[in-house]
Z-matrix of the N, CA and C atoms (Angstrom, degrees):
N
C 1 1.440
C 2 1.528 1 107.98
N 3 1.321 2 107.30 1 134.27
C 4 1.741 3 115.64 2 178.84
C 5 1.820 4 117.43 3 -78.60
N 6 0.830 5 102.58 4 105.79
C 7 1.694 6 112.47 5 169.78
C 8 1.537 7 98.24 6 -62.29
N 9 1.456 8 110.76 7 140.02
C 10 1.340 9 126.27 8 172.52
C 11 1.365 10 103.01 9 -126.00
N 12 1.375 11 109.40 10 158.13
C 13 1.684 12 136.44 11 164.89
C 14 1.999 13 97.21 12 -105.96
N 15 1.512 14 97.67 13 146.32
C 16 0.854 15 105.59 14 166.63
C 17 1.373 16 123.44 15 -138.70
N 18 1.943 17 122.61 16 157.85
C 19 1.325 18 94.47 17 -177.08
C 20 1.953 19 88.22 18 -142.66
N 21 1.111 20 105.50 19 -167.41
C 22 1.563 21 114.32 20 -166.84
C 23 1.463 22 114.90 21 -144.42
N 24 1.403 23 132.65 22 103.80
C 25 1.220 24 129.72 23 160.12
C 26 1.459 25 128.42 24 -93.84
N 27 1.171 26 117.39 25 134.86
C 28 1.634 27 120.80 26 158.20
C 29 2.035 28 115.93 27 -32.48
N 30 1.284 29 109.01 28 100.83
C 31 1.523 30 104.63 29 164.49
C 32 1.322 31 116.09 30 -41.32
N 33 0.974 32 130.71 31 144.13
C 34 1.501 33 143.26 32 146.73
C 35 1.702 34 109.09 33 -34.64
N 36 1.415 35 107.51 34 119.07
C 37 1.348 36 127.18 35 -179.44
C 38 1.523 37 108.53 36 -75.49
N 39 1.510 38 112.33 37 -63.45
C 40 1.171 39 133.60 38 139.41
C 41 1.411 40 159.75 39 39.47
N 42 0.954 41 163.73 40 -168.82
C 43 1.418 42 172.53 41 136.17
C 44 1.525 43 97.40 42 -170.58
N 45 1.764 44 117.63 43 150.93
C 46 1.444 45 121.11 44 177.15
C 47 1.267 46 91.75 45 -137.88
N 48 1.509 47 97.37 46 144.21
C 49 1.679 48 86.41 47 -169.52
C 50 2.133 49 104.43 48 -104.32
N 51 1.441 50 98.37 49 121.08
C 52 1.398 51 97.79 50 -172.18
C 53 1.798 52 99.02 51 -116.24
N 54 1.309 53 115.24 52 -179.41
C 55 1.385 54 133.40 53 -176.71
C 56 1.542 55 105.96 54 -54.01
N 57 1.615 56 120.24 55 104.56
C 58 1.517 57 100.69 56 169.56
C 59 1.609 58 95.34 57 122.70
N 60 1.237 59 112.48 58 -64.57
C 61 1.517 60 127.57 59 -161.47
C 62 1.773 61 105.02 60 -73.44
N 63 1.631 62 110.00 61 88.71
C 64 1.474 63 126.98 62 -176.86
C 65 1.597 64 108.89 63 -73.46
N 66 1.484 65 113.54 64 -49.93
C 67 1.392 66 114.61 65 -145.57
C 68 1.538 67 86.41 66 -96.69
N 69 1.384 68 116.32 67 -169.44
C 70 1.654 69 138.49 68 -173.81
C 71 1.741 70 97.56 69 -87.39
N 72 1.389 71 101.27 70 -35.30
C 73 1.855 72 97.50 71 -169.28
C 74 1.221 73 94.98 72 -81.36
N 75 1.649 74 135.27 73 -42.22
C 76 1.968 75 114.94 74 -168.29
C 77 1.265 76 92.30 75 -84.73
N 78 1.401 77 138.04 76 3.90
C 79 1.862 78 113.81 77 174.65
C 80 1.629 79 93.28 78 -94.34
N 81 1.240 80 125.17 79 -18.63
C 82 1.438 81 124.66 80 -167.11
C 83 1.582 82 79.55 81 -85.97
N 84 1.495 83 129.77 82 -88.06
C 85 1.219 84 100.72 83 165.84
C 86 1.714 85 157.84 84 29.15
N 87 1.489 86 83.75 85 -87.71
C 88 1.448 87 95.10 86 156.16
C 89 1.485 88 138.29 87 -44.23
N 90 1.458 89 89.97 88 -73.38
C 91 1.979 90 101.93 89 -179.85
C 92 1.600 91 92.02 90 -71.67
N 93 1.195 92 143.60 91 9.81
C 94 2.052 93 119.03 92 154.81
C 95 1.281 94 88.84 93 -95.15
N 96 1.537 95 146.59 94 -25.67
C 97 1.265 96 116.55 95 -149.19
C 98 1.975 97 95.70 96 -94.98
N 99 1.740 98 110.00 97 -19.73
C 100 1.034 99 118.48 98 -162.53
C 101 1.796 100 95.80 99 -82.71
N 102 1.297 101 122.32 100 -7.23
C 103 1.620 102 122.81 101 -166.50
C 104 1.497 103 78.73 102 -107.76
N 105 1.329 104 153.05 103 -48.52
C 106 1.131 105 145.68 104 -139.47
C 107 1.723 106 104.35 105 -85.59
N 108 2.140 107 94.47 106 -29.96
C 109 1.828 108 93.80 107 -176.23
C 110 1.775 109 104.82 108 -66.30
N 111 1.625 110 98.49 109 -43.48
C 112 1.419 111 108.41 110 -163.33
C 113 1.747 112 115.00 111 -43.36
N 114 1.613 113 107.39 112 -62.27
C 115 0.828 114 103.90 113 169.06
C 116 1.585 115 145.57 114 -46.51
N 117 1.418 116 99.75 115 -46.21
C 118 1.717 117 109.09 116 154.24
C 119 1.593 118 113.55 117 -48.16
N 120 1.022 119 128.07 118 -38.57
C 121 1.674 120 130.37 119 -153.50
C 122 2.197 121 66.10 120 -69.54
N 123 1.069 122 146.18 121 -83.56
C 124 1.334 123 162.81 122 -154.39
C 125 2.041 124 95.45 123 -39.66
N 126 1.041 125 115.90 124 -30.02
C 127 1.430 126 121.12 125 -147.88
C 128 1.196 127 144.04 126 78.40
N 129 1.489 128 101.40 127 30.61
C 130 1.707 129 114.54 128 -179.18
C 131 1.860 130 102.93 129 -86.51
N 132 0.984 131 100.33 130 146.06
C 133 1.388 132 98.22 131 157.95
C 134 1.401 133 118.74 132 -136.08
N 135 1.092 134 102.93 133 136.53
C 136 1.570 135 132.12 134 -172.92
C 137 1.549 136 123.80 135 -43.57
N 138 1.408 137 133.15 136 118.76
C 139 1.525 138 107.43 137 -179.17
C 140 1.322 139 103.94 138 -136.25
N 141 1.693 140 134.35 139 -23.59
C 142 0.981 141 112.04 140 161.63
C 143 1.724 142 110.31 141 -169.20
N 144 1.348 143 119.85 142 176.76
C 145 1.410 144 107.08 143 -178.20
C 146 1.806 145 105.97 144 -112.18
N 147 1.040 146 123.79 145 145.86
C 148 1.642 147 112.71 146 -167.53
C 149 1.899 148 107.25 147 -145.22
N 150 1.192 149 100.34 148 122.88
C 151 1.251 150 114.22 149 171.81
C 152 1.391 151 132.94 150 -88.50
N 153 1.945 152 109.54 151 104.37
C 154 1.524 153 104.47 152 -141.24
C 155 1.569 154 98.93 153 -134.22
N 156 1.314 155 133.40 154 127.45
C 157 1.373 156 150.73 155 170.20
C 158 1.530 157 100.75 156 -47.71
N 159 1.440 158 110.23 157 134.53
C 160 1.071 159 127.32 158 155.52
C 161 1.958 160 124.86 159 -129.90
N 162 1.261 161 112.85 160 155.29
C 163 1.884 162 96.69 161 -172.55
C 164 1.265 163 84.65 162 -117.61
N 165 1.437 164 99.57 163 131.70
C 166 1.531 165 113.72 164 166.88
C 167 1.485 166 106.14 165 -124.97
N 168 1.593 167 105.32 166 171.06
C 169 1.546 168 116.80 167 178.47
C 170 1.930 169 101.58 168 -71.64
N 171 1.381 170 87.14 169 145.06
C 172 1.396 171 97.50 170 172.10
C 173 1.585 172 112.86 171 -128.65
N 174 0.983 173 126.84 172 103.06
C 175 1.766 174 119.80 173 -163.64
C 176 1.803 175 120.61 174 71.35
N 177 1.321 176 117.79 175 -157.77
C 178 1.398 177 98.45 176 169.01
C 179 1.146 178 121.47 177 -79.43
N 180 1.480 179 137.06 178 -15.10
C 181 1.673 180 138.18 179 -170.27
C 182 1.121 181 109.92 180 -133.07
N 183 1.460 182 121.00 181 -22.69
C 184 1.710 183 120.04 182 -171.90
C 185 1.414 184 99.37 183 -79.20
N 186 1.405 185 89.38 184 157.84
C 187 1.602 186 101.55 185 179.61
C 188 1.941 187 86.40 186 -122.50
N 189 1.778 188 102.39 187 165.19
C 190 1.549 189 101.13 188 148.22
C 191 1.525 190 90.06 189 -135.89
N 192 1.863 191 92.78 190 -155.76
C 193 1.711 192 107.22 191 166.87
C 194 1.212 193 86.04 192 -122.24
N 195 1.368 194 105.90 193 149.66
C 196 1.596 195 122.26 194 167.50
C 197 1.259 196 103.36 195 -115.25
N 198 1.544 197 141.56 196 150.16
C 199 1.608 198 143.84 197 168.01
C 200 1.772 199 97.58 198 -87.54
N 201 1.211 200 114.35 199 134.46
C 202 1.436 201 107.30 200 149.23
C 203 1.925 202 121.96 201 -129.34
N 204 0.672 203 105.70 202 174.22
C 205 1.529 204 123.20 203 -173.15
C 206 0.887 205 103.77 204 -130.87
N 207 1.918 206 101.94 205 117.25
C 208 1.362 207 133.01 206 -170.15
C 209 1.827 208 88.80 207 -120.99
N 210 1.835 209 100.62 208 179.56
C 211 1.414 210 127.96 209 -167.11
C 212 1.826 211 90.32 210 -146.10
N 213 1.322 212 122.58 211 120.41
C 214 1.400 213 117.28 212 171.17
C 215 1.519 214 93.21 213 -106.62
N 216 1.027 215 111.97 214 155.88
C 217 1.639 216 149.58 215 163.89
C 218 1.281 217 117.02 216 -128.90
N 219 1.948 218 102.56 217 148.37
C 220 1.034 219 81.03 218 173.14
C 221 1.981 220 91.30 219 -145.94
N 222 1.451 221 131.34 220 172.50
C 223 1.255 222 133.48 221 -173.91
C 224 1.590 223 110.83 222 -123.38
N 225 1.358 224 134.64 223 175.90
C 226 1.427 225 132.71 224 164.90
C 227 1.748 226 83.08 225 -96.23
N 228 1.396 227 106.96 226 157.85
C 229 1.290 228 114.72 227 159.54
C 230 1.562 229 120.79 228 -80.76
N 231 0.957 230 124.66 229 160.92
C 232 1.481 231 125.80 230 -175.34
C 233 1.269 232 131.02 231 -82.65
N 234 1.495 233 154.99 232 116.43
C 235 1.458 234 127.77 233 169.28
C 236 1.907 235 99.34 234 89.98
N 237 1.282 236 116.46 235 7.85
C 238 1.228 237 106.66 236 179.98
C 239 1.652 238 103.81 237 -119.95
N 240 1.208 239 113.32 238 144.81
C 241 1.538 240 121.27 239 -154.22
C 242 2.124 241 92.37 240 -93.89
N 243 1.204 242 101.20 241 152.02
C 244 1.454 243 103.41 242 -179.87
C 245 1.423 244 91.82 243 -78.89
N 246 1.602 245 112.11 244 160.86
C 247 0.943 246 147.67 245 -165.72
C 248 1.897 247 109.40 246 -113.86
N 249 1.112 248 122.31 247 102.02
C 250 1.620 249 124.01 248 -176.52
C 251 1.627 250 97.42 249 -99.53
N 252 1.704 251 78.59 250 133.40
C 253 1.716 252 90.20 251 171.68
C 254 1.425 253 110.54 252 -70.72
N 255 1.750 254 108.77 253 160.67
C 256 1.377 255 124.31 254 173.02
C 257 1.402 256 105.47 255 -65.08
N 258 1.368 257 106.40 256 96.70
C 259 1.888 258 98.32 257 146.03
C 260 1.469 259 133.25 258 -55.96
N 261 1.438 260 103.74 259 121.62
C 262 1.775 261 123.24 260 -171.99
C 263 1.504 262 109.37 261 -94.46
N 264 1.318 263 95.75 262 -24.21
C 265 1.427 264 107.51 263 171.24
C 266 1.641 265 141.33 264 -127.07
N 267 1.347 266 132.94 265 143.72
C 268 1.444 267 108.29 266 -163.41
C 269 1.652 268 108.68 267 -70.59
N 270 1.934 269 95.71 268 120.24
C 271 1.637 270 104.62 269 -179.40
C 272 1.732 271 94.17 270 -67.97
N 273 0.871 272 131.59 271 -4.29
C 274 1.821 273 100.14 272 -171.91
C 275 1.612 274 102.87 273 -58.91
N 276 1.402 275 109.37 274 -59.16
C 277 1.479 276 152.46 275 -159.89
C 278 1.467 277 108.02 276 -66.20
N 279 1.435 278 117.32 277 2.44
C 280 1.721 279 150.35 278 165.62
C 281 1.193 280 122.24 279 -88.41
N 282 1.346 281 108.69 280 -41.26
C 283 1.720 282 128.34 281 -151.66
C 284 1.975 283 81.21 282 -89.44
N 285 1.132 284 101.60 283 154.73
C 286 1.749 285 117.74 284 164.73
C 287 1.587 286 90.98 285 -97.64
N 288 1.654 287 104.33 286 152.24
C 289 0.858 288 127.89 287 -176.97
C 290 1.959 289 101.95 288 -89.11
N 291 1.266 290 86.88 289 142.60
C 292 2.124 291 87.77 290 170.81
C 293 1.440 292 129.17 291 -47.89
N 294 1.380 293 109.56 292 -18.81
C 295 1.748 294 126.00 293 168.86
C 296 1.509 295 106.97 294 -43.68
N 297 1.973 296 101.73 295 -57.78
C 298 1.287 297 103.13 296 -146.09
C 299 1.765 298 101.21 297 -90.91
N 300 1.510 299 111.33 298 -4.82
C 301 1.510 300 114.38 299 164.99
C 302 1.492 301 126.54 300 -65.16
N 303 1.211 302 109.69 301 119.19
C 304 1.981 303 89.40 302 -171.33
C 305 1.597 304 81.37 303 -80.49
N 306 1.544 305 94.08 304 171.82
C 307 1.686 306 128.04 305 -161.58
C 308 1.776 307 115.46 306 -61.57
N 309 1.402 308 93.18 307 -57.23
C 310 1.619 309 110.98 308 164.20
C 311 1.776 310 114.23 309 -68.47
N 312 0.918 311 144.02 310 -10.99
C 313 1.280 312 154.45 311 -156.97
C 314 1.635 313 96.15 312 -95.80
N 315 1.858 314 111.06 313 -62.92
C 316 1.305 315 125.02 314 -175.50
C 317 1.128 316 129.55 315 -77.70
N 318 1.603 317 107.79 316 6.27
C 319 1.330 318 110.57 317 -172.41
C 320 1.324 319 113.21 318 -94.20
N 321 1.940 320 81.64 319 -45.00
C 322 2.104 321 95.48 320 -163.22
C 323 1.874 322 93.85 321 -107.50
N 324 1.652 323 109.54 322 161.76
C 325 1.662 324 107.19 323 -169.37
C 326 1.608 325 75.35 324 -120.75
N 327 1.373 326 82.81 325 173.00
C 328 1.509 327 89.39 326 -154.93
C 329 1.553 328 99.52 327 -87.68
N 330 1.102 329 119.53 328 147.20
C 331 1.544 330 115.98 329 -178.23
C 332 1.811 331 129.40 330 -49.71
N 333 1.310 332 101.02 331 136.42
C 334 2.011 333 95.11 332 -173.16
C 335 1.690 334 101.74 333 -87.86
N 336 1.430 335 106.82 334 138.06
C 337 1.375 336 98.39 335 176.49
C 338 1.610 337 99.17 336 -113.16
N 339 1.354 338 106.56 337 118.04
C 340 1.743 339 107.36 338 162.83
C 341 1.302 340 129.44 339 -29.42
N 342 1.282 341 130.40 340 142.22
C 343 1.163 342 112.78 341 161.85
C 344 1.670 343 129.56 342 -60.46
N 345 1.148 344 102.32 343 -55.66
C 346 1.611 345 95.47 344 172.13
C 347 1.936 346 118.24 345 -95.47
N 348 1.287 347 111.13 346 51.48
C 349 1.213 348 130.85 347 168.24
C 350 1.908 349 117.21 348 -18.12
N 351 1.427 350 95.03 349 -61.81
C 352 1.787 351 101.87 350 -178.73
C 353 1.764 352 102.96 351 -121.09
N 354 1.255 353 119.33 352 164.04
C 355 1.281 354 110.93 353 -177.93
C 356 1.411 355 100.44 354 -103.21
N 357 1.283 356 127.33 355 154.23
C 358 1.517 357 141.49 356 -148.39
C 359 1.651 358 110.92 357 -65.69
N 360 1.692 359 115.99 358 -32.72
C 361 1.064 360 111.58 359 165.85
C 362 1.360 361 135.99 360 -54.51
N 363 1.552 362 102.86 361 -49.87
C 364 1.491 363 118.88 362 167.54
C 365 1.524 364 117.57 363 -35.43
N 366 1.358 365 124.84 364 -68.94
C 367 1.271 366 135.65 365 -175.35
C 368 1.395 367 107.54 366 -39.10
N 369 1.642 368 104.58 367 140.13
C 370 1.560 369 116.37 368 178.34
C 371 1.464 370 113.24 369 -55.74
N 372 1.113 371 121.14 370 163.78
C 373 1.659 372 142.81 371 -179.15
C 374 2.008 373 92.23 372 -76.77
N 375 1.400 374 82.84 373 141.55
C 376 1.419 375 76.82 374 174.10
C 377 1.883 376 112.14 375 -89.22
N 378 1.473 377 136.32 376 161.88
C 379 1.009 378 134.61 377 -154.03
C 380 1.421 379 107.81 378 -76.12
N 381 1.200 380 156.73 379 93.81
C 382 1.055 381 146.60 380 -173.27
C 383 1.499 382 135.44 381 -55.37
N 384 1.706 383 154.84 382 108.37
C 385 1.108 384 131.85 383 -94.80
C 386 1.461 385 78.66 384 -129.64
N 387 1.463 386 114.86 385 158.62
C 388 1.230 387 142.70 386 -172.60
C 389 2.091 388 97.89 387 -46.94
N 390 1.269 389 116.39 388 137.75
C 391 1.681 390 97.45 389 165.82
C 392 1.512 391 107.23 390 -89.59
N 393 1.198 392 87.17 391 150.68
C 394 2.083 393 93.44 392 172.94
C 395 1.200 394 104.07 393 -86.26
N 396 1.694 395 115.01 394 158.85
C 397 1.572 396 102.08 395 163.50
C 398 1.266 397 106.21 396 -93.43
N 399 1.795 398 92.27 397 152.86
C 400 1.598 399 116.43 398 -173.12
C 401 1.774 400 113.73 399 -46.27
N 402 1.302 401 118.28 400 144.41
C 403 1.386 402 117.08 401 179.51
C 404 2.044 403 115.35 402 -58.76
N 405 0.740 404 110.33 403 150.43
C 406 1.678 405 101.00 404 163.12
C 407 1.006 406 105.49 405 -124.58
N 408 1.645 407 122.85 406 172.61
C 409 1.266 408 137.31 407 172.82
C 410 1.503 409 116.12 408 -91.57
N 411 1.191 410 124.61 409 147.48
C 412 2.096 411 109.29 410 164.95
C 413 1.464 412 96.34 411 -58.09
N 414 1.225 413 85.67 412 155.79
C 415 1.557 414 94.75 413 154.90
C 416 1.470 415 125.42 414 -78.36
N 417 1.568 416 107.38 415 148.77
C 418 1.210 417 95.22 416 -174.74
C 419 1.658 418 144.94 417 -67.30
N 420 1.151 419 144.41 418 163.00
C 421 1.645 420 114.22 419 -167.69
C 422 1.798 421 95.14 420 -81.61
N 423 1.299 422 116.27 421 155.44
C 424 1.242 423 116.71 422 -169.39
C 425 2.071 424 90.49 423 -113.60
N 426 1.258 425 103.59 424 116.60
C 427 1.634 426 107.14 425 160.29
C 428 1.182 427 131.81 426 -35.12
N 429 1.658 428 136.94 427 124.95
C 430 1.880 429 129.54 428 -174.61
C 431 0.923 430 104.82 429 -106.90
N 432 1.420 431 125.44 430 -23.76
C 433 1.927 432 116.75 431 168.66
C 434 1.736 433 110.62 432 -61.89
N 435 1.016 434 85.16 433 169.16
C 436 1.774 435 88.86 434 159.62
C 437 1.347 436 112.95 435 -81.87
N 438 1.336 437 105.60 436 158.99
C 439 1.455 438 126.62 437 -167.23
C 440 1.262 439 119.03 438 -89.03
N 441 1.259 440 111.84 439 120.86
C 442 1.810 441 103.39 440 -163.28
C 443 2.181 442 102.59 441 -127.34
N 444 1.140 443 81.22 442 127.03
C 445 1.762 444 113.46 443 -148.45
C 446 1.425 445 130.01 444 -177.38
N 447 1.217 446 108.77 445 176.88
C 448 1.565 447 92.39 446 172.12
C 449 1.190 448 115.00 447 -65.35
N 450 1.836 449 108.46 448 -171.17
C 451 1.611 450 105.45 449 -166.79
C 452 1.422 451 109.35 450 -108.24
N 453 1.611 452 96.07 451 -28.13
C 454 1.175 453 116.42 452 -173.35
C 455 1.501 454 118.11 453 -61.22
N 456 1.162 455 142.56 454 -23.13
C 457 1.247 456 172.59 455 149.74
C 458 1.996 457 114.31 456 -25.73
């Protein structure tokens, strides 16, 4: 088993304004996808973003909670040998035999896909979905007596 290091950055508050990126969401966009390359270029890999309370001073005695938005990463450690679980059972008697492998199957492994494979711009638009029409209300029931109220009205 692989031991990891892990580390934690502040998300992008942000939007940066780069080539392309018009609206508030692709510049917001942008600067996570541009913190997400950086870190990879290092060998972090990415696992999740987490929204986490902190208490800070508020005046001289008050306290509040503030939310912040973090980015976890995470690395293999270096120079440290994997760790194999205890077999409870005999692994030979686990393994499939080469019979039941077809030929092409055992040769080639199946391809690894990176995590950050294409950079976020590239990727297609997602399909945009039919609009519904807006809900309405009934109408309201309209009263047949006379109306009893002011007059002035």
């Amino acid at each position: 088993m692989t031991s990891y290091e892990y580390t934690v950055i502040p998300a992008p508050a942000r939007g940066e304004k780069t080539k392309g990126a018009r609206t508030g969401i692709e510049r917001f966009a942008a600067a996570l996808a541009s913190a997400l390359n950086e870190m990879a270029l290092d060998g972090w890999e990415y696992v999740r973003a987490e929204t986490l309370p902190s208490e800070e001073r508020a005046g001289l005695t008050g306290r509040t909670t503030v939310y912040h938005n973090v980015l976890v990463f995470r690395r293999a450690l270096e120079g440290q040998e994997e760790i194999q679980p205890i077999a409870t059972e005999d692994p030979i008697a686990d393994q499939p035999e080469d019979d039941d492998i077809p030929a092409d199957e055992a040769a080639t492994d199946p391809p690894v896909r990176a995590p950050f494979s294409q950079p976020m711009r590239a990727m297609p638009r997602p399909v945009q979905r039919p609009t519904e029409p807006p809900l309405t209300a009934p109408e309201p029931a309209t009263p047949s007596g006379p109306r009893l109220g002011p007059a002035s009205r």
